[in-house]
C-alpha positions as a Markdown table, in Angstrom:
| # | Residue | x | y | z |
|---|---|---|---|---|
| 1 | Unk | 121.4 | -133.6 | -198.3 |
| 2 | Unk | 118.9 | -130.9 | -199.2 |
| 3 | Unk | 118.5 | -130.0 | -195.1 |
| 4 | Unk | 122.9 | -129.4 | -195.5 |
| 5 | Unk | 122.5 | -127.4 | -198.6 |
| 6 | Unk | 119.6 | -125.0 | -197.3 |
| 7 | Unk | 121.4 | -124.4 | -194.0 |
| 8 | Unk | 124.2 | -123.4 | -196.1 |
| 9 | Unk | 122.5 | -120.9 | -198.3 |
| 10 | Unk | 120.8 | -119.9 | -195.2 |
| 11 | Unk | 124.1 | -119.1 | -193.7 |
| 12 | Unk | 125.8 | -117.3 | -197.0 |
| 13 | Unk | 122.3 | -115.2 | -196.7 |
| 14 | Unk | 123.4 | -114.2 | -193.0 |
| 15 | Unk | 126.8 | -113.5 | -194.0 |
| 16 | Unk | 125.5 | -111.5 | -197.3 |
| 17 | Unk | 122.6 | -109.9 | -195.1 |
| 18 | Unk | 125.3 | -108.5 | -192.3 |
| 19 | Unk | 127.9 | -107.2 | -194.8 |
| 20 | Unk | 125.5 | -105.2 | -196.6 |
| 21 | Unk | 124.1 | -103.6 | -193.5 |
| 22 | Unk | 127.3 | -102.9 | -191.7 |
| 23 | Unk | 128.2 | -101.2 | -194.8 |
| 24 | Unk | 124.8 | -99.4 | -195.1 |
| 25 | Unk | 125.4 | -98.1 | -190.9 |
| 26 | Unk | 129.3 | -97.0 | -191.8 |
| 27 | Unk | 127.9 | -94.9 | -194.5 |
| 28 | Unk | 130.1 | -97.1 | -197.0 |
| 29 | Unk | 126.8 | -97.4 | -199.3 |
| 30 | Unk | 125.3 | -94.2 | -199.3 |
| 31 | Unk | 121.9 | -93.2 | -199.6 |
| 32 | Unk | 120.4 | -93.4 | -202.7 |
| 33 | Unk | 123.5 | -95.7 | -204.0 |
| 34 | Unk | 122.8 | -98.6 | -206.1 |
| 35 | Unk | 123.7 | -102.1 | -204.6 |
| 36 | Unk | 125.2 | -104.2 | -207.7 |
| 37 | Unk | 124.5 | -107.6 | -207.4 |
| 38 | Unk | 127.7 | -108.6 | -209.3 |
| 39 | Unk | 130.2 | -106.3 | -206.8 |
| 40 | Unk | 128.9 | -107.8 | -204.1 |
| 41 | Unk | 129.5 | -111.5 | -205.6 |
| 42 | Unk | 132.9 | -110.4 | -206.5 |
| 43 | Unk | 134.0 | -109.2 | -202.9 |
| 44 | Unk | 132.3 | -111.8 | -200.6 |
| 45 | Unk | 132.8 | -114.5 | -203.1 |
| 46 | Unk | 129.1 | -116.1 | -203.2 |
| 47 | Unk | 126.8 | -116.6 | -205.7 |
| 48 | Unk | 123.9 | -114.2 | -206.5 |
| 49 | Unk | 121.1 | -115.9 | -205.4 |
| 50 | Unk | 122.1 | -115.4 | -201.5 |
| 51 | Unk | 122.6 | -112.1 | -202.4 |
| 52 | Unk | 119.0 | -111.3 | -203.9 |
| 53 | Unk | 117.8 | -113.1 | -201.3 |
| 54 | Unk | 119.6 | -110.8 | -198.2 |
| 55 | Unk | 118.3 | -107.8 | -200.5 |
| 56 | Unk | 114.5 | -108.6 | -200.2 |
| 57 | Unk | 115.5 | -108.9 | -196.2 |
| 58 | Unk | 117.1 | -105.4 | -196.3 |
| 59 | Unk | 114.1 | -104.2 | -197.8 |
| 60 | Unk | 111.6 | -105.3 | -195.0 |
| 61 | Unk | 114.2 | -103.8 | -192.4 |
| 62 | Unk | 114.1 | -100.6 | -194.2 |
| 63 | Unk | 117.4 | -100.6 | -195.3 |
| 64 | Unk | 116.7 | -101.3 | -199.3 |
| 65 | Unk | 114.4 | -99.9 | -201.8 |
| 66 | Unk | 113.8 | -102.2 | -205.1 |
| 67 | Unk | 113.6 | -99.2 | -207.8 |
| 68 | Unk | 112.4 | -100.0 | -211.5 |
| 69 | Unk | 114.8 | -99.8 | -213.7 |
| 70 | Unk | 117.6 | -99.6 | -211.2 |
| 71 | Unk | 117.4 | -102.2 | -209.2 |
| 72 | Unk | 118.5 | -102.0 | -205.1 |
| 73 | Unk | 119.5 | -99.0 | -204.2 |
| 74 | Unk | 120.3 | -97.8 | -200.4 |
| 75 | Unk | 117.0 | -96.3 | -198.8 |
| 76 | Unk | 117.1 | -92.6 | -198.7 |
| 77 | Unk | 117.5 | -90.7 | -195.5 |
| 78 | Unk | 113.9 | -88.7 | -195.0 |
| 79 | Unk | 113.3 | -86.6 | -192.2 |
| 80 | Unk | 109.6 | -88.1 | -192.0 |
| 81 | Unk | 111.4 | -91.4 | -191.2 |
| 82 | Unk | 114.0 | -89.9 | -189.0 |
| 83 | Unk | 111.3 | -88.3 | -186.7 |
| 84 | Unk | 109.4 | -91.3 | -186.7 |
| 85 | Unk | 112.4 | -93.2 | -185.5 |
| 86 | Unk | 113.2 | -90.6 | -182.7 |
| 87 | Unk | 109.2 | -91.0 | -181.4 |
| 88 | Unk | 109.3 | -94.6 | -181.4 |
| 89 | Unk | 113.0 | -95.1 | -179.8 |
| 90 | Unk | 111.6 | -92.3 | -177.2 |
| 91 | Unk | 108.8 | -94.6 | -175.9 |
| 92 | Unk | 110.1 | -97.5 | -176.5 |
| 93 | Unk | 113.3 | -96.4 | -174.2 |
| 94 | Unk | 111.3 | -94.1 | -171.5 |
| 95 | Unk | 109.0 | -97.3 | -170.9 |
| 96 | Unk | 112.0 | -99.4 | -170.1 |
| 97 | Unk | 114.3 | -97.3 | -168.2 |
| 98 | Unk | 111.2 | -96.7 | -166.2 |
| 99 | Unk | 110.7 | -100.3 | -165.5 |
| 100 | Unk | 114.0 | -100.9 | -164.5 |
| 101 | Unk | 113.7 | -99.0 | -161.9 |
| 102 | Unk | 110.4 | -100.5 | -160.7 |
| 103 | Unk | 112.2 | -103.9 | -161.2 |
| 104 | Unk | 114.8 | -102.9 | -158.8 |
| 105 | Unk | 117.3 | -105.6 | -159.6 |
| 106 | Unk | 120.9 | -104.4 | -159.2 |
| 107 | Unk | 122.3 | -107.4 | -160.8 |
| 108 | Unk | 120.4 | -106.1 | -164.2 |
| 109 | Unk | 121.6 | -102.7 | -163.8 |
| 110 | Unk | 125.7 | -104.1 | -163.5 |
| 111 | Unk | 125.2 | -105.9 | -166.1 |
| 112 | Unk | 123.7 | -102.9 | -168.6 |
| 113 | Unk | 126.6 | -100.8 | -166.5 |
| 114 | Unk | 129.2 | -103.2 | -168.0 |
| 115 | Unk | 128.1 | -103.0 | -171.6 |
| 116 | Unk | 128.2 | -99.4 | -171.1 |
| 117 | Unk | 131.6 | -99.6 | -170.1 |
| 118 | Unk | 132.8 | -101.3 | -173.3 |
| 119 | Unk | 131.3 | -97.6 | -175.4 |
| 120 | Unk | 134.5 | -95.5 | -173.3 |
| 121 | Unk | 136.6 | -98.3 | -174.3 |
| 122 | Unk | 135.5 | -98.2 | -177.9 |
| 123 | Unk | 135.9 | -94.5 | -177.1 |
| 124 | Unk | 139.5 | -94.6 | -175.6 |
| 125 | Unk | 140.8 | -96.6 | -178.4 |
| 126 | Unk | 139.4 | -94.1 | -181.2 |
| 127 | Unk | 137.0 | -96.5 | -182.8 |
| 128 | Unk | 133.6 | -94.8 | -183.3 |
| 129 | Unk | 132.2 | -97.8 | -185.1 |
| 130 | Unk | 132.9 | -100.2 | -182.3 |
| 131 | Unk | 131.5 | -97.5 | -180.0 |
| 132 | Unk | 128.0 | -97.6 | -182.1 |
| 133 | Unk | 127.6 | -100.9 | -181.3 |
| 134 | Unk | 128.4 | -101.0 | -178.1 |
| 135 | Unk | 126.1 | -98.1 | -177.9 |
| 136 | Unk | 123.6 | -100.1 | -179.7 |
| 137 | Unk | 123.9 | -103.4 | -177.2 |
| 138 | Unk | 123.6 | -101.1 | -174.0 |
| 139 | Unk | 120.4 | -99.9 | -175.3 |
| 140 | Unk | 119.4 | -103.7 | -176.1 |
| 141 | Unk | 120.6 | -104.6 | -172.6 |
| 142 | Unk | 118.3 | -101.5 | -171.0 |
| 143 | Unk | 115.0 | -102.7 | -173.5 |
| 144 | Unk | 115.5 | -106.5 | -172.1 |
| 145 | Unk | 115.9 | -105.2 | -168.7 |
| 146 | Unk | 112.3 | -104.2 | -169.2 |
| 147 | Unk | 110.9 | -107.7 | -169.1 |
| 148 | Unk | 108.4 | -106.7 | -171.8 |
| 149 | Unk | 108.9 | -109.6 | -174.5 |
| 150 | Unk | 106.6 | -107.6 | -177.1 |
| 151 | Unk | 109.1 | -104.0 | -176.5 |
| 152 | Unk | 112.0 | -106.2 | -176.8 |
| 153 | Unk | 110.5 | -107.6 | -180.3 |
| 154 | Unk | 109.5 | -104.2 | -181.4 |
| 155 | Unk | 112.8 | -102.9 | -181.1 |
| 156 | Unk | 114.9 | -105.6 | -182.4 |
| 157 | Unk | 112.5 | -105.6 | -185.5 |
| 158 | Unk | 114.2 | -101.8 | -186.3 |
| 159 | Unk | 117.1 | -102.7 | -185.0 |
| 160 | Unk | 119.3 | -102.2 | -188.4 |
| 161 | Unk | 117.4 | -98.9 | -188.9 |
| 162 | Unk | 118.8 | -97.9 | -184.9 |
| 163 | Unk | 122.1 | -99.1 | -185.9 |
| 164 | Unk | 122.2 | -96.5 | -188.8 |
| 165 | Unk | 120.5 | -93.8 | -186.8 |
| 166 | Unk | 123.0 | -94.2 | -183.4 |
| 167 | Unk | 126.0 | -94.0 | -186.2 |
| 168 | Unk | 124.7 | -90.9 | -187.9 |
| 169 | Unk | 123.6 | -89.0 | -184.7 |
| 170 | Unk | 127.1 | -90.0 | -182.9 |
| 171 | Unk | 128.8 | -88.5 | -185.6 |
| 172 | Unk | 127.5 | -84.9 | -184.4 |
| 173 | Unk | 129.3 | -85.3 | -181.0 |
| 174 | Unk | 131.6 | -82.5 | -180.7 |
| 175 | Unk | 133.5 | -85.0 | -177.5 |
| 176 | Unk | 132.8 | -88.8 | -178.6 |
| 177 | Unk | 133.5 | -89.2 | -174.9 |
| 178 | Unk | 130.2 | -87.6 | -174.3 |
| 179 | Unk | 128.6 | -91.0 | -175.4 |
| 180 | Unk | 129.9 | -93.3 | -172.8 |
| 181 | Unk | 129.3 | -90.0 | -169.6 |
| 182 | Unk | 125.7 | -89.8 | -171.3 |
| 183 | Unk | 125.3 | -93.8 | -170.6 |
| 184 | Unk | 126.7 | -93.4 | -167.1 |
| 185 | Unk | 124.7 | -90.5 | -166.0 |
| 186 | Unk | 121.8 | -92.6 | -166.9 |
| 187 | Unk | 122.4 | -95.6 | -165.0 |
| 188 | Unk | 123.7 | -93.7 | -162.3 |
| 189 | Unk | 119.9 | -92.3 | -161.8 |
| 190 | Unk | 118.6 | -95.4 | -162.5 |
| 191 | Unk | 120.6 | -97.1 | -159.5 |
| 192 | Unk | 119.2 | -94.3 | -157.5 |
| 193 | Unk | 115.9 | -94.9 | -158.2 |
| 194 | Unk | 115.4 | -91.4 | -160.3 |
| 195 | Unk | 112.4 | -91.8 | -162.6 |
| 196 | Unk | 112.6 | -88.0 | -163.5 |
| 197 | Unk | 116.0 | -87.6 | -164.1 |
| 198 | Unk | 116.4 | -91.0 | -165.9 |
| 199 | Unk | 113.9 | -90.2 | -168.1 |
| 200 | Unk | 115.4 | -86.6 | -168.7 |
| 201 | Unk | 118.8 | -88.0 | -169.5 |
| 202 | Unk | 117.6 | -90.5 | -171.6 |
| 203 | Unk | 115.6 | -88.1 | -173.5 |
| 204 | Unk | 118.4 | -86.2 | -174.2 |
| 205 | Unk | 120.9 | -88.7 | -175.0 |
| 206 | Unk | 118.5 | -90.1 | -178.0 |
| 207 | Unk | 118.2 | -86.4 | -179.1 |
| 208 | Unk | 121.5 | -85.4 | -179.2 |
| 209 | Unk | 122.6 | -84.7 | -182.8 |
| 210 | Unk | 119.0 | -85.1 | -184.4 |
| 211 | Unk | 118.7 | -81.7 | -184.8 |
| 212 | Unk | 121.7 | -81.5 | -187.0 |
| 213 | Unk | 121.1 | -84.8 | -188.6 |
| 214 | Unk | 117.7 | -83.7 | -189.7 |
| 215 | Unk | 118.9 | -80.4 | -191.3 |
| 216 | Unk | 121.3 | -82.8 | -193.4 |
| 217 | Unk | 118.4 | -84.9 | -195.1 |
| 218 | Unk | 115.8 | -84.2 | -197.4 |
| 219 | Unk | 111.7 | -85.0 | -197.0 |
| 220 | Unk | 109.6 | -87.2 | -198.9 |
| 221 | Unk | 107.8 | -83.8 | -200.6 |
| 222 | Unk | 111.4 | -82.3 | -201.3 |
């Protein structure tokens, strides 16, 4: 009985854990917003254990600050944290793209080409949220593609902060079709077997709209 009863909590956790981040990447809790324990009971119907619970987790993703006095709040946006984010994705995203094409294996590059396909559809049918994430699980796909267990780990440990970042950047897209061509265009050197121009395109896709992101947030020293 106690096994049942922690899988269960476990599970409300989940459930608790993925509202409050989906609502964090939408930009439905904005930064700096508290996160009331009691709300959040109210709308997903749980009790408010779970929910402190999927709090402390939001806070070792990054997503949650525990403030004295007030309690969880949404993590500010800082540029420091921003540019940090940019570096890391950049390496982490060169060094895979890279290996892919040392790899060689058409089979892997179809099958991130397919994801990639669902971001035009997301596109097509004017939802930008279901274009983030399909977005989000191409660049999954192209990380795994590396073979590299501990890049794969490395990202998927940020992956709620890449979530929020790919949402806030795509919103600067003056074409949202841009997003899927940008995905296309890389593939379409990595199938040719273009390091150069890969790495180019990827570079530029994972820059496009920081610039105007980061003139939008404040710094830590602000």
């Amino acid at each position: 009985m106690p096994k049942k009863n922690t899988a269960a909590r476990s599970s409300t956790t989940d459930r608790v854990a993925d509202s409050l981040r989906t609502r964090i990447a939408d930009g439905d809790l904005a930064p700096g917003q508290r996160i009331i324990e009691l709300d959040v009971s109210r709308d997903l119907g749980v009790s408010r254990s779970p929910i402190r619970e999927a709090l402390l987790r939001l806070v070792e993703e990054g997503l949650v600050t525990i403030l004295p006095y007030r309690g969880a709040v949404v993590a500010p946006l800082l540029r420091e944290r921003l540019q940090e984010l940019l570096e890391f994705r950049l390496v982490l995203e060169r060094f895979a793209v890279e290996r892919m094409i040392e790899r060689a294996e058409d089979l892997t590059i179809a099958n991130v080409r397919e994801r990639a396909r669902a971001i035009g559809s997301a596109v097509l049918s004017g939802n930008l949220n279901d274009a983030v994430e399909a977005d989000l699980e191409t660049h999954r796909a192209i990380i795994a593609s590396s073979g590299n267990e501990l890049v794969a780990k490395a990202y998927e440990g940020l992956l709620a902060q890449f979530r929020r970042y790919i949402r806030l950047t795509s919103s600067h897209y003056e074409r949202v079709g841009d997003l899927a061509d940008e995905h296309e265009a890389i593939l379409e050197a990595v199938s040719k077997r273009d390091v150069a121009t890969a790495r180019a395109l990827m570079d530029a896709h994972i820059t496009h709209g920081f610039a105007e992101l980061l003139a939008q947030v404040t710094s830590a020293s602000d």
